[in-house]
Backbone bond lengths (Angstrom), bond angles and torsions (degrees), N, CA, C in turn:
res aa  C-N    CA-C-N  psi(-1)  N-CA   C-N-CA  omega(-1)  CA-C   N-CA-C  phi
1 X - - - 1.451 - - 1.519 109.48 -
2 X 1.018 110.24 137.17 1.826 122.48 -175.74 1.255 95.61 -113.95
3 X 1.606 117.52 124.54 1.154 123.22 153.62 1.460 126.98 -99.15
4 X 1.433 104.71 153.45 2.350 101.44 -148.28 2.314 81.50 -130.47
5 X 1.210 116.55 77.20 1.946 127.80 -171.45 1.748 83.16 -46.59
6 X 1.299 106.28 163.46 1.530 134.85 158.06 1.236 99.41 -75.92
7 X 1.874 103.71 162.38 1.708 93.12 167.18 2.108 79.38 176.63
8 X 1.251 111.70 11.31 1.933 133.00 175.29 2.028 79.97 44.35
9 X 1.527 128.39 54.34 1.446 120.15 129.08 1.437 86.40 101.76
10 X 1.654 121.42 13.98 1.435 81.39 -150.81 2.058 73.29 -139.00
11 X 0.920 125.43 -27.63 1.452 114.37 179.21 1.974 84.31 -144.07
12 X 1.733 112.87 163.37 1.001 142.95 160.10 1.236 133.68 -122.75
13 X 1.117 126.70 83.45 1.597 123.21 -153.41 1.574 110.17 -80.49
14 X 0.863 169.44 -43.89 1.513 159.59 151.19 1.572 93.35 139.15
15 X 1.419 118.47 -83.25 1.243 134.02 169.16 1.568 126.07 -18.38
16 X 1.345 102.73 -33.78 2.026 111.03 175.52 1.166 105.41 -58.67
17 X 1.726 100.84 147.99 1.444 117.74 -172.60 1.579 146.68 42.33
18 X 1.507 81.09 56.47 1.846 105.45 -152.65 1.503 89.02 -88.26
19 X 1.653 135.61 -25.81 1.297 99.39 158.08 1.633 142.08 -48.86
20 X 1.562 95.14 -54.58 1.291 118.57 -165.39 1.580 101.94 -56.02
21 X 1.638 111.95 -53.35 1.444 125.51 157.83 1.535 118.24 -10.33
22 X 1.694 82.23 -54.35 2.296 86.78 -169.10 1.411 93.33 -69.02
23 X 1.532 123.78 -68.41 1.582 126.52 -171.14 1.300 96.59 -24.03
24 X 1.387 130.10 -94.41 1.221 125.86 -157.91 1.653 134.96 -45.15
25 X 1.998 98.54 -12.70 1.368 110.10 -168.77 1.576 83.60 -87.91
26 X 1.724 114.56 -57.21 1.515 100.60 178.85 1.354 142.90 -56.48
27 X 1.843 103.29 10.59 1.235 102.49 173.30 1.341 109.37 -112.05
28 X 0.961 111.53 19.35 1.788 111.89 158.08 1.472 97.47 117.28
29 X 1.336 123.47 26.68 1.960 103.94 173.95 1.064 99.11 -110.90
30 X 1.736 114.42 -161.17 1.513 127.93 174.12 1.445 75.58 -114.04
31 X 1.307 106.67 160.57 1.497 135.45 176.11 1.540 125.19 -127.97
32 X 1.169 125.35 109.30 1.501 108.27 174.67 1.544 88.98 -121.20
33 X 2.275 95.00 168.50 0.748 93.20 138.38 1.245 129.23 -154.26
34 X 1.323 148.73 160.23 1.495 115.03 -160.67 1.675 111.71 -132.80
35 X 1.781 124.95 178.25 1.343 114.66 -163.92 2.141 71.10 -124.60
36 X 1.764 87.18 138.37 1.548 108.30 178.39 1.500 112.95 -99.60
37 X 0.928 116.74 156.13 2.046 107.93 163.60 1.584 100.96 -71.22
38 X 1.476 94.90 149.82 1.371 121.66 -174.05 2.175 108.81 -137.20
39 X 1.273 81.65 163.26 1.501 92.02 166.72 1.434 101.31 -35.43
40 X 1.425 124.07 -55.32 1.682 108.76 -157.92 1.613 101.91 -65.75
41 X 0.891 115.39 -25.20 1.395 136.15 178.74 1.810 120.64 -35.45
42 X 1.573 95.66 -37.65 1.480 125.39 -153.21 1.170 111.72 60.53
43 X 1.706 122.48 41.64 1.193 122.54 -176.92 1.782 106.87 -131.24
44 X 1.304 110.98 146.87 1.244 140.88 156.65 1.735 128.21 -38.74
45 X 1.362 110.49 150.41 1.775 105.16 153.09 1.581 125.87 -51.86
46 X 1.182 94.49 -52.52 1.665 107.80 166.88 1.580 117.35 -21.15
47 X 1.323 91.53 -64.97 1.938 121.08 -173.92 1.761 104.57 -56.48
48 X 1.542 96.45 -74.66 1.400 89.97 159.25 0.996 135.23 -20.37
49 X 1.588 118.32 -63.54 1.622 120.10 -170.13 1.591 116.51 -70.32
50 X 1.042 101.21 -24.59 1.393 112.79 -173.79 2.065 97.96 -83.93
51 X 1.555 123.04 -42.32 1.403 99.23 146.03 1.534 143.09 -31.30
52 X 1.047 105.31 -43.46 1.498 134.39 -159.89 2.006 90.75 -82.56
53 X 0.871 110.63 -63.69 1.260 115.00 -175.58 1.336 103.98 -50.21
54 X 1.588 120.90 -74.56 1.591 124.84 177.79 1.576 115.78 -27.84
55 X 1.765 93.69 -42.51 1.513 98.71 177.85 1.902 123.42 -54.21
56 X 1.318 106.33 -33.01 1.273 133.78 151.92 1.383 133.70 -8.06
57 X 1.537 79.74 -70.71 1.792 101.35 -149.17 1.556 74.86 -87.47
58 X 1.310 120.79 -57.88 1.511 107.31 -160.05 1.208 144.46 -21.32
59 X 1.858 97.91 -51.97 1.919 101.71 169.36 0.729 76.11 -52.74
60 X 1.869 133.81 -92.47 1.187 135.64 -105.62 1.947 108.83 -53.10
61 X 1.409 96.25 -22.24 1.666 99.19 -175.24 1.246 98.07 -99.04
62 X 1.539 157.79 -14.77 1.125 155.96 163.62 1.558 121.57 -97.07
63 X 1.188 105.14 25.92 1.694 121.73 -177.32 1.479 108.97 -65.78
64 X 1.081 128.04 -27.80 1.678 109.57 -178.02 1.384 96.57 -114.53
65 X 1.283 123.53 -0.21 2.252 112.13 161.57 1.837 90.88 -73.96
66 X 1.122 134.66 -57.05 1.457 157.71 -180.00 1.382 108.89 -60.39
67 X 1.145 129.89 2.96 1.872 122.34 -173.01 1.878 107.06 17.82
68 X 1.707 105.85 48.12 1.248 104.71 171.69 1.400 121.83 -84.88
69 X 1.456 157.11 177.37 1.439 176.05 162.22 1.806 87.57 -82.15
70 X 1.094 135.64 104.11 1.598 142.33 153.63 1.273 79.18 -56.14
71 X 0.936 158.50 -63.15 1.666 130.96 -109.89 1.665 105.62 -112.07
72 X 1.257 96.82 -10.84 1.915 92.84 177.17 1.311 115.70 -138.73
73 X 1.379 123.24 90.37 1.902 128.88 175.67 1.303 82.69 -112.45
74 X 1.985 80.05 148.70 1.606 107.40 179.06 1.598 82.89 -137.36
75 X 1.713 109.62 164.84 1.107 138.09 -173.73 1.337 96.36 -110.22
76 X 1.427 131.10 145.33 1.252 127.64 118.18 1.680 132.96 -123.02
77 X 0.958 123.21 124.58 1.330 122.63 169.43 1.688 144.24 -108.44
78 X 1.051 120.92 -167.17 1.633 99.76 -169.46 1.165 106.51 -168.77
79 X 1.331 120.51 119.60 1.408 140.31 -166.52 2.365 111.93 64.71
80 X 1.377 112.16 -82.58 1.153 137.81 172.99 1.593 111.66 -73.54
81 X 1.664 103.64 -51.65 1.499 126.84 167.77 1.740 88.87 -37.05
82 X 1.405 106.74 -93.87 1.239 135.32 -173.47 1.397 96.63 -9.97
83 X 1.551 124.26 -87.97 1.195 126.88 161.47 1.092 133.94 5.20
84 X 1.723 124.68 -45.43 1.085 104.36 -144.25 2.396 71.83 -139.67
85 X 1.190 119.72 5.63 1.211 125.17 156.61 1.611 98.15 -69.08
86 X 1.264 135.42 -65.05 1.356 144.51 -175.48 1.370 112.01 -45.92
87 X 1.151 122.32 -66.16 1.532 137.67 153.86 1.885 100.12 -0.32
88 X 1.426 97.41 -87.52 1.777 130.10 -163.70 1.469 81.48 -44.19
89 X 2.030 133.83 -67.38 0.583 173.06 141.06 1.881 96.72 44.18
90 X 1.724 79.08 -82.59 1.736 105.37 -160.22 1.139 117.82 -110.07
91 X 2.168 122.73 2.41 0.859 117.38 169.92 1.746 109.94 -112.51
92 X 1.592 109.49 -179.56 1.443 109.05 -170.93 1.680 120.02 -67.73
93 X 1.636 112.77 116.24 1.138 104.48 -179.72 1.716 149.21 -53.78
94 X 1.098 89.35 -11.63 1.409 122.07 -175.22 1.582 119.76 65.81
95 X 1.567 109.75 39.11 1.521 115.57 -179.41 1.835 91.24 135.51
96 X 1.343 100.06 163.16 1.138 118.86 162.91 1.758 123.95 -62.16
97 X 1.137 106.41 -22.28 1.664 92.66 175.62 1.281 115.82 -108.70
98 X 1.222 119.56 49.44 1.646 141.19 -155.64 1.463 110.39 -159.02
99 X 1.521 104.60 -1.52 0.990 110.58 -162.61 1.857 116.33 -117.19
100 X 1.343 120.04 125.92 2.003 112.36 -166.89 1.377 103.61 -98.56
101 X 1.367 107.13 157.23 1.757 125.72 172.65 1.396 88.69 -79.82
102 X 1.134 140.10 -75.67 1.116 130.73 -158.94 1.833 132.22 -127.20
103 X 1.339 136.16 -153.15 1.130 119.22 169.19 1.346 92.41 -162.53
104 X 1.397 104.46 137.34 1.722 119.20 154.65 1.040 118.05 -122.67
105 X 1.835 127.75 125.14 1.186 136.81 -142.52 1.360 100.30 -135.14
106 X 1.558 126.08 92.64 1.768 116.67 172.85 1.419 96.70 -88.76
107 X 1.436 118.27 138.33 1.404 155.63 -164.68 1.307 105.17 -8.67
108 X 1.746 126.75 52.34 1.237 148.79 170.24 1.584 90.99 -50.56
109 X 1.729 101.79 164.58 1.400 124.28 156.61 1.674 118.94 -91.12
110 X 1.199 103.06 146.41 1.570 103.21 -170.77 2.055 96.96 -119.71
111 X 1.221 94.88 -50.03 1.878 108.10 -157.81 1.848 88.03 -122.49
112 X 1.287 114.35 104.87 1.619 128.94 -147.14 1.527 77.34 -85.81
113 X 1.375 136.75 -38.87 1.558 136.70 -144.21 1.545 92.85 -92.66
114 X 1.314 110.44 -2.07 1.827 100.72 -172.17 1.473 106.66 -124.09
115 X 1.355 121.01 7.57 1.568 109.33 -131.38 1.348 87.60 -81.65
116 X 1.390 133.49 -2.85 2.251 125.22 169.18 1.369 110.70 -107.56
117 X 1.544 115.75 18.67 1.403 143.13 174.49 1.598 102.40 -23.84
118 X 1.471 119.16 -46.23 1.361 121.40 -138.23 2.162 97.73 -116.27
119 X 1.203 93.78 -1.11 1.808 114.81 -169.09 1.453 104.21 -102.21
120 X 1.400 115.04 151.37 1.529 126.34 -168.46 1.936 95.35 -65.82
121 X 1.856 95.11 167.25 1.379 87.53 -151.33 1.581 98.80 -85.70
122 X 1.342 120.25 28.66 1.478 116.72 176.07 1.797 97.24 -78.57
123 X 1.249 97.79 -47.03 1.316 117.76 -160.86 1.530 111.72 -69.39
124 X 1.192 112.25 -37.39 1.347 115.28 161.75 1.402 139.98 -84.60
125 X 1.615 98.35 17.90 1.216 106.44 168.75 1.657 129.33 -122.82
126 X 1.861 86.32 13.96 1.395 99.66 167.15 0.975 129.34 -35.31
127 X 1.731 113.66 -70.64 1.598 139.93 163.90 1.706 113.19 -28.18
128 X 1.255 119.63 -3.78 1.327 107.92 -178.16 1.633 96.17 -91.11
129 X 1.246 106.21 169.48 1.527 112.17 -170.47 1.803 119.77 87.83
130 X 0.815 117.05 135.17 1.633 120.20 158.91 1.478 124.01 -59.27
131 X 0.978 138.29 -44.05 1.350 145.18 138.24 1.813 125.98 -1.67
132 X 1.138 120.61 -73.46 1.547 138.96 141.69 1.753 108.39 17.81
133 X 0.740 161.92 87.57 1.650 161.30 143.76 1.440 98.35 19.35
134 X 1.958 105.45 -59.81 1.757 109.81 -152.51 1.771 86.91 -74.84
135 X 0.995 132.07 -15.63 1.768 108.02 -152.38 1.569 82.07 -108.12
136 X 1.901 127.26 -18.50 1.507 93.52 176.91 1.444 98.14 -91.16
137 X 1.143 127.82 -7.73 1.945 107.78 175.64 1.096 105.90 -89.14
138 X 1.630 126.24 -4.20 1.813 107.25 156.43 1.752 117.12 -85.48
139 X 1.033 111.20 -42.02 1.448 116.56 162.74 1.381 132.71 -90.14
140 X 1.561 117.13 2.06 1.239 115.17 152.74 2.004 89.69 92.70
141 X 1.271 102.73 121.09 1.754 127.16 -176.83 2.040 86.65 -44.41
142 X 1.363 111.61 160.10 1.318 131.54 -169.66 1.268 105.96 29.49
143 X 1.637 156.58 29.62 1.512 137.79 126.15 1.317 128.49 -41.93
144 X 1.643 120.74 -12.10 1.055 129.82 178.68 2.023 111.67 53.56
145 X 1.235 106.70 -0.28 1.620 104.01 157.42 1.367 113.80 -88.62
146 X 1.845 79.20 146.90 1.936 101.76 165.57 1.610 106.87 -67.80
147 X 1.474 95.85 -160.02 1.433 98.22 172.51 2.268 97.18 -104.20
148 X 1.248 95.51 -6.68 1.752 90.41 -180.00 0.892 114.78 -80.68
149 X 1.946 115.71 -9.79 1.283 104.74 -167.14 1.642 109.46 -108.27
150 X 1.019 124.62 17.21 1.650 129.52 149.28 1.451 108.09 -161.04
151 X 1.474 89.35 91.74 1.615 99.51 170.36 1.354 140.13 -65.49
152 X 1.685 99.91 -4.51 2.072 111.53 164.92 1.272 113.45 -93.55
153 X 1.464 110.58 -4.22 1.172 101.74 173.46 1.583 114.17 -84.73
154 X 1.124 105.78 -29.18 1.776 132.74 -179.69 1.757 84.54 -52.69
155 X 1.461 101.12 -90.36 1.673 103.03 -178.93 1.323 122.47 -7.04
156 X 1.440 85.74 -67.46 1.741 93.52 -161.39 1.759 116.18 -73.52
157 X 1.561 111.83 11.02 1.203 129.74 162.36 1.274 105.03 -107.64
158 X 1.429 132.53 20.66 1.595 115.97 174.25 1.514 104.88 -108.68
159 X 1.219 113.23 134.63 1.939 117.10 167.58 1.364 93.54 -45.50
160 X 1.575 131.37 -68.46 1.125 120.23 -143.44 2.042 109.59 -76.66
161 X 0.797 88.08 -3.01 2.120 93.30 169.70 1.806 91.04 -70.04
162 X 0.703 141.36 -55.68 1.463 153.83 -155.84 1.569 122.33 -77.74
163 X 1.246 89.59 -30.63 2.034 108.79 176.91 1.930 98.67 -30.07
164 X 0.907 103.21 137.21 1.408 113.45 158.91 1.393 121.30 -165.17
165 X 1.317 122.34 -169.19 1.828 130.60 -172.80 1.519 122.51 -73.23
166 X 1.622 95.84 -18.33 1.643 118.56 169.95 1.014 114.70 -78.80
167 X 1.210 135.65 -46.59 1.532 132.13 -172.87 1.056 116.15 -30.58
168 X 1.355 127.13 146.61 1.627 154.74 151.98 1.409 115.68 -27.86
169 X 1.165 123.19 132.75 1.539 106.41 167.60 1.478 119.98 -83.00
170 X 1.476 130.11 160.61 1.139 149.57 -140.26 0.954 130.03 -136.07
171 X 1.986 143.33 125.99 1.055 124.85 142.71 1.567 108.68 -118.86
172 X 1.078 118.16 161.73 1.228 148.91 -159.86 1.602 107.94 -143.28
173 X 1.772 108.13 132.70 1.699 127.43 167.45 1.382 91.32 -142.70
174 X 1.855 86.74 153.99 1.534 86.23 -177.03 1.585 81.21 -138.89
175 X 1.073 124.55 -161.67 1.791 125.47 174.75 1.801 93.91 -139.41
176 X 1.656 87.74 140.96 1.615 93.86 176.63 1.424 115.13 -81.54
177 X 1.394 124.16 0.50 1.210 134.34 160.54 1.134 127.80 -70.95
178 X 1.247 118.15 -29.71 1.535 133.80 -150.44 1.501 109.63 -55.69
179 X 1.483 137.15 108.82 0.973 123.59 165.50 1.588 129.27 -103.76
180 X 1.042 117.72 7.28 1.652 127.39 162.26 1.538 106.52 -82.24
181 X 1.156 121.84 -59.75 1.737 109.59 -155.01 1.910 86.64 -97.73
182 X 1.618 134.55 149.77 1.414 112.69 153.49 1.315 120.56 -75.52
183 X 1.602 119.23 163.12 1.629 105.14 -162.43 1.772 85.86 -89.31
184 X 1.502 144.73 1.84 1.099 148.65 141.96 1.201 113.32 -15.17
185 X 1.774 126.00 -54.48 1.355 131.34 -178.94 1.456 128.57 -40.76
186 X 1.775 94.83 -47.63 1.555 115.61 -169.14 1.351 94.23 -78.16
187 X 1.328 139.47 -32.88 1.283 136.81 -147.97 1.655 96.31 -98.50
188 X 1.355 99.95 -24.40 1.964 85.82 -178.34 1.495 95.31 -79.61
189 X 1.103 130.41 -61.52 1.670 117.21 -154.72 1.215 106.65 -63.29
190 X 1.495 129.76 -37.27 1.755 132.28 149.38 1.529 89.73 -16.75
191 X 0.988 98.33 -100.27 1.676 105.62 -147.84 0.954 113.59 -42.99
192 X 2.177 132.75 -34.17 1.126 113.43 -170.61 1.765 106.75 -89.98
193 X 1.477 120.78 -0.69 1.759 91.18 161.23 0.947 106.02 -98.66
194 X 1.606 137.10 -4.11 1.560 109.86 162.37 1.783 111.39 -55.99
195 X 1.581 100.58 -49.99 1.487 93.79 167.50 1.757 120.01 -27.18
196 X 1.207 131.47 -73.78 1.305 156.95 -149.10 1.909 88.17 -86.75
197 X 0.674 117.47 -13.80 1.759 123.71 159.47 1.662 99.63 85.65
198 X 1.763 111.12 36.97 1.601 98.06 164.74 1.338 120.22 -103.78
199 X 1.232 127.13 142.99 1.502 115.17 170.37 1.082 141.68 -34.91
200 X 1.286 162.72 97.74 1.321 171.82 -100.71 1.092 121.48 166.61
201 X 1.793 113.42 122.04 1.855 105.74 -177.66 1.189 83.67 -131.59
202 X 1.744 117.54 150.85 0.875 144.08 165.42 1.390 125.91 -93.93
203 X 1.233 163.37 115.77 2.174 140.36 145.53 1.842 90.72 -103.94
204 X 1.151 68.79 144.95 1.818 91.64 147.49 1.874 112.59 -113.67
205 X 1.035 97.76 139.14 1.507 116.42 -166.95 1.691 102.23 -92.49
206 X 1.465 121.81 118.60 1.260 117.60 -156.05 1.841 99.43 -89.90
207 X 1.059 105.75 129.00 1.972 112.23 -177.91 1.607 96.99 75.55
208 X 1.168 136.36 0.78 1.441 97.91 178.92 1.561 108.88 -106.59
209 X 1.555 106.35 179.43 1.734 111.80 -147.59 1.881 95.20 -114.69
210 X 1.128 110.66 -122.47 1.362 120.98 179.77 1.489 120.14 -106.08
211 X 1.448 115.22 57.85 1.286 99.66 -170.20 1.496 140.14 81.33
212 X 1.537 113.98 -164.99 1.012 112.19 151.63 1.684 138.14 -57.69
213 X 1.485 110.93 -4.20 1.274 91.99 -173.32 1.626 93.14 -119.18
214 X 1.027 101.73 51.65 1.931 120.32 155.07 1.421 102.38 -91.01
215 X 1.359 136.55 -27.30 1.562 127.19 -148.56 1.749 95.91 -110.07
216 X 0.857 102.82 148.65 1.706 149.03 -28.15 1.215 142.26 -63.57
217 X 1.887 98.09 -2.59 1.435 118.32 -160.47 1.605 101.97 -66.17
218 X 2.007 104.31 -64.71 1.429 95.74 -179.69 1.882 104.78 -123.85
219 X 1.539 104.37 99.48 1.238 106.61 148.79 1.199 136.48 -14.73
220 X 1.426 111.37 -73.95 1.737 116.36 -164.75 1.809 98.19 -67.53
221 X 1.099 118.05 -2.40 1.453 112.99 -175.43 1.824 108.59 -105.17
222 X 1.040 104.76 -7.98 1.789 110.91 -179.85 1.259 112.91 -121.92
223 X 1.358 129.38 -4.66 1.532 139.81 151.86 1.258 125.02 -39.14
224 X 1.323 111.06 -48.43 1.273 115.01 -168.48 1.124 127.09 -102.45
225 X 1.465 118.55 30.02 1.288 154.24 145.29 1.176 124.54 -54.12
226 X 1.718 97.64 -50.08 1.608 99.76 -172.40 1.659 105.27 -121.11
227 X 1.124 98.11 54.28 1.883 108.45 -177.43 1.652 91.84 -86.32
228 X 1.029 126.30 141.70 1.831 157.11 152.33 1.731 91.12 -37.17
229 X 1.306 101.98 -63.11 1.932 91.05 -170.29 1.880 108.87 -66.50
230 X 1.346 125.02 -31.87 0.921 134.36 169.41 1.852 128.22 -49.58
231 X 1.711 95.83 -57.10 1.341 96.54 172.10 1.763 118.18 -84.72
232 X 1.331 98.63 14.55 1.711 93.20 -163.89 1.845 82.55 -94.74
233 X 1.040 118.40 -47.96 1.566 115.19 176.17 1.517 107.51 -53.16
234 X 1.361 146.78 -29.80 1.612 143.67 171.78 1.458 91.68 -60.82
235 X 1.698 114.93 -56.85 2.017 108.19 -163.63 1.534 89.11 -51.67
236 X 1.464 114.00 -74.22 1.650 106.82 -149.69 1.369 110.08 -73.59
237 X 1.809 123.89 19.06 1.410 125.27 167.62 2.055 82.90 -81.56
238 X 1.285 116.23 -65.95 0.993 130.47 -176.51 1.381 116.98 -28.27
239 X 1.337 115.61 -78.74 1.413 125.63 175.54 1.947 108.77 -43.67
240 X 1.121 119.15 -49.53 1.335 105.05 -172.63 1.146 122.53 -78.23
241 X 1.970 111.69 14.07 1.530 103.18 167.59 1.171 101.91 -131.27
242 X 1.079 132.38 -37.43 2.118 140.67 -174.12 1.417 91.35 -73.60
243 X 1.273 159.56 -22.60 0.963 137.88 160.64 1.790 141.72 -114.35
C-alpha cells in the first residue's frame, strides 16, 4: 500500500498518518509512504502524477529486496493524496507496472471546479482568481490562469472525466464535518463508477472534519479518523483485493 499525505497542492509531508500507517502495516502489508511535487515545487498535477506512478513501479521493481506481492498495490490518499490516488486511479497507466488493484480515497478531490460546491458562497468563491493552489497545480504556478479561464484544462485534471469500466475498485470516507474539501467530491466519483459498473464504497464519518489537519485546534473532529472500527474496514477493504 502507498500512501499519497494531504498538504491542499501545496506541501506533502511523508510522515502524515503514521498511526493509521502502523495499523495497516500490523495487519500484514508493506506500507509506504511518499512526499510528491507540489505547487511549492513549481510543479503541476501532471508532475505529481507522474510521482505517484514512479511511486508504483518501485515495489513492483524492488519486490524481492521488500518480500513484496508485484501483483497487487493499492493507493491511499487523503485530502490532495486523495486527489491524486483517483487521478492514478481512472487514468491510463502507461503499462502494467504503473498500474493499482485498488484505491483508498480520504475526502480526495474528484471535480477541481466544485471542490467548496457544498460551502456558503463566500467560500466558494475562493477558487476564483489564478492565485488559488488548485488553479496553479492545474495550470502550473506563474500561468497567471484561474480555473474559469480554461475550462478543458480543469477537465482534463478531473478523476471523474476519466471514470471508466477498468477502474480499480474503491473505498472512499469523507467526514460530515469537513469544511475544506465538500463531502460532494467523494460522492460524485462514487456514483459515477458505480455508474460505469466498478466497485465503489462509500461512509461518511459521523463528526469528523478534514483529517489530520483538525489537530490540535479541533480534536473531536480528527479522532475519528483513527477509530479501530474505522481502520478495520481499510484492512478488510485491503485484504479482499491485494491478496
Amino acid at each position: 500500500m502507498v500512501h499519497l499525505p494531504g498538504g491542499g497542492f501545496v506541501s506533502a509531508v511523508q510522515e502524515q498518518a503514521l498511526d493509521q500507517r502502523t495499523f495497516v502495516a500490523e495487519a500484514g502489508f508493506v506500507v509506504a509512504s511518499i512526499r510528491y511535487r507540489t505547487v511549492a515545487d513549481g510543479a503541476k498535477y501532471t508532475d505529481g502524477l507522474a510521482d505517484v506512478r514512479a511511486a508504483v513501479r518501485f515495489p513492483r521493481a524492488n519486490a524481492a529486496r521488500y518480500s513484496i506481492d508485484p501483483r497487487h498495490v493499492d493507493l491511499w490518499g487523503a485530502s490532495a493524496g486523495g486527489y491524486l490516488a483517483n487521478m492514478a486511479g481512472t487514468t491510463d497507466p502507461g503499462g502494467p507496472t504503473g498500474a493499482v488493484q485498488a484505491v483508498v480515497d480520504h475526502f480526495g478531490g474528484s471535480d477541481l471546479s466544485n471542490l467548496f460546491a457544498d460551502f456558503d458562497p463566500t467560500t466558494q468563491h475562493t477558487l476564483d482568481g489564478p492565485d488559488n493552489p488548485i488553479a496553479m497545480y492545474v495550470n502550473g504556478p506563474g500561468s497567471g490562469k484561474s480555473l474559469a479561464d480554461d475550462p478543458a484544462a480543469v477537465r482534463a485534471a478531473d478523476p471523474v472525466t476519466y471514470v471508466g469500466a477498468g477502474d480499480p475498485p474503491s473505498l472512499r470516507f469523507h467526514g460530515t464535518e469537513d469544511r475544506t474539501i465538500s463531502p460532494s467530491q467523494t460522492r460524485l466519483i462514487h456514483n459515477a463508477l458505480r455508474k460505469a459498473g466498478v466497485e465503489s464504497t462509500r461512509y461518511m464519518v459521523k463528526g469528523a472534519g478534514h483529517g489530520e489537519l483538525e489537530k490540535p485546534d479541533n480534536l473531536p473532529a480528527a479522532l475519528p479518523w483513527t477509530t479501530v472500527a474505522d481502520m478495520t474496514i481499510t484492512v478488510d477493504f485491503l485484504r479482499s483485493h491485494l491478496r
